[in-house]
C-alpha positions in Angstrom: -25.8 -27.6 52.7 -27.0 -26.1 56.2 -29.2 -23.3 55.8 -30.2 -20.5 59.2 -33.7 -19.9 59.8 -34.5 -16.4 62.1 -37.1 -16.3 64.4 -39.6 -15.0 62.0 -39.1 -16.6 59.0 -40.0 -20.2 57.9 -38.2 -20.6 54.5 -34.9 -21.7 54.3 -32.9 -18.1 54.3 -29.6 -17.7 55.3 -28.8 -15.0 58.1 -26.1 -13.5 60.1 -25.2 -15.2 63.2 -24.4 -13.5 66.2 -22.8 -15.1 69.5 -22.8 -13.3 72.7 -19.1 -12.8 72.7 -19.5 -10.6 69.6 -21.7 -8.5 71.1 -20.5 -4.7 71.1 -17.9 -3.6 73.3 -19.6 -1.0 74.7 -22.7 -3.3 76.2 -23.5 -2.1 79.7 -26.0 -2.6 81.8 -28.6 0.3 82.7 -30.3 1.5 86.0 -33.2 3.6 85.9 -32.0 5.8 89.1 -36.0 6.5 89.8 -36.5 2.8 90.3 -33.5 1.3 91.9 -34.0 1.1 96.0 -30.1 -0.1 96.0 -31.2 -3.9 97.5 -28.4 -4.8 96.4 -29.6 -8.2 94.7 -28.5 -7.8 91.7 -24.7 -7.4 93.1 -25.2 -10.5 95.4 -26.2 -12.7 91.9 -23.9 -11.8 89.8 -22.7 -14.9 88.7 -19.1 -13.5 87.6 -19.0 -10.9 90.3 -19.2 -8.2 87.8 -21.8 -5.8 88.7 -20.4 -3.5 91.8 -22.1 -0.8 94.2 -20.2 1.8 95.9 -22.3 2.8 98.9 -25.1 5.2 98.1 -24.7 4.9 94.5 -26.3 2.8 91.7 -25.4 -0.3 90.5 -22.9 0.0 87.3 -21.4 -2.9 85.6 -17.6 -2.6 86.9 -16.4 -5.6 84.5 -17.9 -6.1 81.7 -15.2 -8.3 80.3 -15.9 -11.1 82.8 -19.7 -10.5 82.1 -21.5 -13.2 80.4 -25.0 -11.3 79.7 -27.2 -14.0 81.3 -30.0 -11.3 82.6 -29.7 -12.6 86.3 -28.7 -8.7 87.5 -32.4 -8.0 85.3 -34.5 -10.7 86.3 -33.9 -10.1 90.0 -34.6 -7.2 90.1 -37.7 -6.5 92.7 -37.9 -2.6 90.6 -37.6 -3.4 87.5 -34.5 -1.0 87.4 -32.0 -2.8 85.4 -31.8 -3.4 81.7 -29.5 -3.7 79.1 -28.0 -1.2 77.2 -28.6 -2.8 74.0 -32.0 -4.5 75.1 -35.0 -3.4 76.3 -37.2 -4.2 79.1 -40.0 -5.4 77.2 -37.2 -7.8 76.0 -37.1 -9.6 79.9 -41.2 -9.9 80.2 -42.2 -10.2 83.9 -43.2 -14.1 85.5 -46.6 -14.9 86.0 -47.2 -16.7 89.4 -50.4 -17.7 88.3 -48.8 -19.8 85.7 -46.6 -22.0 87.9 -47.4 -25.5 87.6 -47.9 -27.4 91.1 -45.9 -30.8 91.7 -48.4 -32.7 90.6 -48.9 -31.0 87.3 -45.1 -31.2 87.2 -45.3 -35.0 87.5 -47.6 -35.9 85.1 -46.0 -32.9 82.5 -43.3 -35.1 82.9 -43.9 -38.9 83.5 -46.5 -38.4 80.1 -43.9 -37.6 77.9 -43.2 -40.4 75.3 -41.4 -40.8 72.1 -43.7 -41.1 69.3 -42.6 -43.6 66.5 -46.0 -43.1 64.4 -46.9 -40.0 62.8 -49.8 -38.4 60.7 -48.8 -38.2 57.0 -47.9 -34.4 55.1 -46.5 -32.0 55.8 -45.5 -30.4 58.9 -46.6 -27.0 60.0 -43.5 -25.1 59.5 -45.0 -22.1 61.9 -45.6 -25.0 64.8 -41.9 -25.9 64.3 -40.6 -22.2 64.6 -42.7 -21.7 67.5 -41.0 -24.8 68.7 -37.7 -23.6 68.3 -38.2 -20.3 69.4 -39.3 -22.1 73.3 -36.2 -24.6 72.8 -34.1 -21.5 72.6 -34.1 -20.3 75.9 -32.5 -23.5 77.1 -29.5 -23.4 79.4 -26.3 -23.1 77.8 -22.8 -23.1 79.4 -21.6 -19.9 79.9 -24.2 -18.4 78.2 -22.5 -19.6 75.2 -25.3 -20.0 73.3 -23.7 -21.9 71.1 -26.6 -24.5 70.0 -28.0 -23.8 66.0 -31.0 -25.8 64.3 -30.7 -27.7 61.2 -34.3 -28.8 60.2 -35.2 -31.7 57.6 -38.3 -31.0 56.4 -39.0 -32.6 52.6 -39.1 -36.2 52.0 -36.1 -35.9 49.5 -33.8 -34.6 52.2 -35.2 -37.0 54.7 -34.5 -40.3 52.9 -30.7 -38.6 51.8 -30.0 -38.6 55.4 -31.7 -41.9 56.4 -29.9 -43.7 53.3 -26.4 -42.1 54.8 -27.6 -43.5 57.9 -28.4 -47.2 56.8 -25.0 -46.7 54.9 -22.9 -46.3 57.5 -25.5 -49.2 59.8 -24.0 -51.6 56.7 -20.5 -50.5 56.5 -18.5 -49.6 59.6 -21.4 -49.7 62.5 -21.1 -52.7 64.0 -24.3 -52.2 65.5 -26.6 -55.6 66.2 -29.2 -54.4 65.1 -27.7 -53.5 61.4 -28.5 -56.1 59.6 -32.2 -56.0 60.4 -32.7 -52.4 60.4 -31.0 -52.4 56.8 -33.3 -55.4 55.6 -36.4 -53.4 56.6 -35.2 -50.1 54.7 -34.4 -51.8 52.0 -37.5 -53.3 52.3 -39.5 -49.7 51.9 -39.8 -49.3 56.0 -38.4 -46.5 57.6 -36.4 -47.4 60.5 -34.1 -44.4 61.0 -36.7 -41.8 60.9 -40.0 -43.4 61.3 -41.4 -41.4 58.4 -41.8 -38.6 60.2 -42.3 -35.2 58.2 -39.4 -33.2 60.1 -36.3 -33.8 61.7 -34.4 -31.0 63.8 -30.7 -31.3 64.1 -28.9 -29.7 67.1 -25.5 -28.3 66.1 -22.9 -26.5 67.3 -20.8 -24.3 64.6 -16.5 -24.6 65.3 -16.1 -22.0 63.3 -18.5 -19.5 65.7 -19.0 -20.8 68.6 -16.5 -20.0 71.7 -13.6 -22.6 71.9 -13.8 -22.6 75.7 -17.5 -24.0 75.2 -16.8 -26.6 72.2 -16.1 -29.5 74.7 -19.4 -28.7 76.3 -21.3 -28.8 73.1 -22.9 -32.2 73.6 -24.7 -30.9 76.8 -26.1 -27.7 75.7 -27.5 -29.6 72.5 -28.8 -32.5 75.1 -30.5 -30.0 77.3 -31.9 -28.0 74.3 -33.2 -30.9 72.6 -34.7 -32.0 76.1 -36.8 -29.1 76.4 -37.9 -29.2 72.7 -39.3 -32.8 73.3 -41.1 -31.9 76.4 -42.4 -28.9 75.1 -44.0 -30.0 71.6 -46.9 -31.4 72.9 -48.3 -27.9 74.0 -47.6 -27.4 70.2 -50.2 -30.9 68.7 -46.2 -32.3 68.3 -44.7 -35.4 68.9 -40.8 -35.9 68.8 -38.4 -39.0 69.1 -34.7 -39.1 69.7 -32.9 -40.1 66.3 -30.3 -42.6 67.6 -29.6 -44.0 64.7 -29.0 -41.0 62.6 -26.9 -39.8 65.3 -24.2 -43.0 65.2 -24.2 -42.1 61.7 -23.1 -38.3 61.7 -20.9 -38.5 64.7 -18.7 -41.3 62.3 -20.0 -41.2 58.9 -18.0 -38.9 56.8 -20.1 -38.4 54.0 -22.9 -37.7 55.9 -21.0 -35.1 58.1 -20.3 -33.3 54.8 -23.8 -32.7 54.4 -23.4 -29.9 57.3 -21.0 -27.6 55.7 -19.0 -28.3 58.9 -21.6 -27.9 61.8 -21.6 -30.6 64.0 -24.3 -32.7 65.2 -24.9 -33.3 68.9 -28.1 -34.6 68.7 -31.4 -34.8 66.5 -35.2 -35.0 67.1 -37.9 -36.5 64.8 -40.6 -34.4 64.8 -44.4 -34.3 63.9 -48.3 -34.9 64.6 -49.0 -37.9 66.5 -51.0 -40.5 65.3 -51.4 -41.8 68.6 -52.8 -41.0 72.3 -51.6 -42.5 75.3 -53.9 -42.8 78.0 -51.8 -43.5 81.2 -48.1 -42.9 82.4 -45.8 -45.9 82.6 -43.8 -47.5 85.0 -40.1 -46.7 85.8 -37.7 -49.4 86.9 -36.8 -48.3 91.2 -34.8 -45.3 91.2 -31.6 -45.7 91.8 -29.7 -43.0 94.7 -26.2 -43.3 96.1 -25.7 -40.2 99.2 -22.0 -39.7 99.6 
């Protein structure tokens, strides 16, 4: 069964979950009266229109129903005069300009990403992986739903129980091309689903917790979490790959979606130290643009 992992753990525990629309009733936003020069930013960027200003006074959160706590009103801020009333400033730390990449380091951040397929035996360093996660989190998320939860594989008794799901449903109901040979080669002792890599992170969504007006949008907050993840392990010595396979299987597979006490699974990233080192960037084929 599917187990949560906080922040600062990195054993298997079980913890309370919290979505933003459980917070409090009673969340507000603050304004340090000292600070605030009444700019009026934080009105104009309020994506839901919530925050109002009667002239000469502070900002005060007018709706908080219709707020969706996404820290714009905060991180606009020239003053540093907003907070939360159930977070604190040190909670929102300041940008660092001198940490902006330029375009070019943004092109090559980018164009040198590749999937890795072949990774260095043993374990994986589970404090690498929470560090991981803990970057992945800050993803964009519709709404602010924050809806996206982590299920990570991590011993080789868990990882073959998925991958032989995976090759079970590639046998019996896929129809994929490929099935035949990627089953000959697991059975074979290869790893084809996988590519024996010491960790696997699921991206899931939980029905039971998650808003229902965000469910249908699932599939993009995992996409764009996962995205982030895979761009930003190599800072961390990591690799990742996309587990397409796998994720044919758990999107049909029942037995295998049983294995998530109900979460689903929009996605899933092999994860680990590379064995290899790519020297150049590749080649794209010509970008296709359409300007209606």
């Amino acid at each position: 069964m599917a187990t949560s992992t906080s922040a600062s753990e990195t054993t298997s525990t079980t913890t309370s979950q919290t979505t933003p629309a459980e917070i409090q009733p009673t969340f507000d936003i603050r304004c340090d009266a000292d600070k605030c020069v009444k700019c009026g930013l934080c009105v104009k960027d309020c994506v839901n229109r919530c925050i109002s200003m009667p002239p000469g006074e502070n900002p005060r959160l007018s709706s908080a129903a219709n707020c969706i706590k996404c820290g714009h009103c905060v991180a606009v801020c020239p003053k540093s005069a907003l907070t939360f009333s159930n977070k604190p400033i040190e909670d929102f730390p300041p940008i660092d300009p001198s940490l902006c990449l330029s375009t070019a380091q943004v092109e090559q951040f980018i164009r040198s990403r590749r999937s890795c397929r072949v990774y260095k035996p043993g374990p994986i360093d589970q404090t690498k992986v929470m560090r991981l996660l803990e970057l992945c989190h800050h993803a964009a998320s519709a709404g602010n739903a924050q809806q996206v939860q982590y299920i990570v594989l991590h011993t080789p008794e868990q990882l073959h129980r998925f991958g032989q799901h995976t090759i079970d449903w590639l046998k019996a109901a896929s129809g994929h091309p490929a099935a035949e040979r990627i089953s000959s080669a697991w059975d074979k002792g290869f790893d084809p689903i996988f590519r024996k890599a010491p960790c696997v992170i699921l991206g899931v969504i939980d029905p039971a917790t998650s808003p229902k007006q965000y469910h249908h949008l699932g599939v993009v907050d995992v996409s764009i979490a996962l995205a982030n993840m895979e761009l930003a392990a190599p800072s961390l010595g990591l690799g990742t790959c996309w587990a397409g396979f796998f994720q044919g299987a758990v999107a049909a597979w029942e037995p295998l979606k049983a294995e998530l006490g109900g979460k689903l699974c929009l996605g899933a990233l092999m994860v680990g130290e590379p064995q290899l080192k790519y020297q150049r960037m590749v080649a794209r084929n010509p970008l296709v643009v359409q300007w209606l």
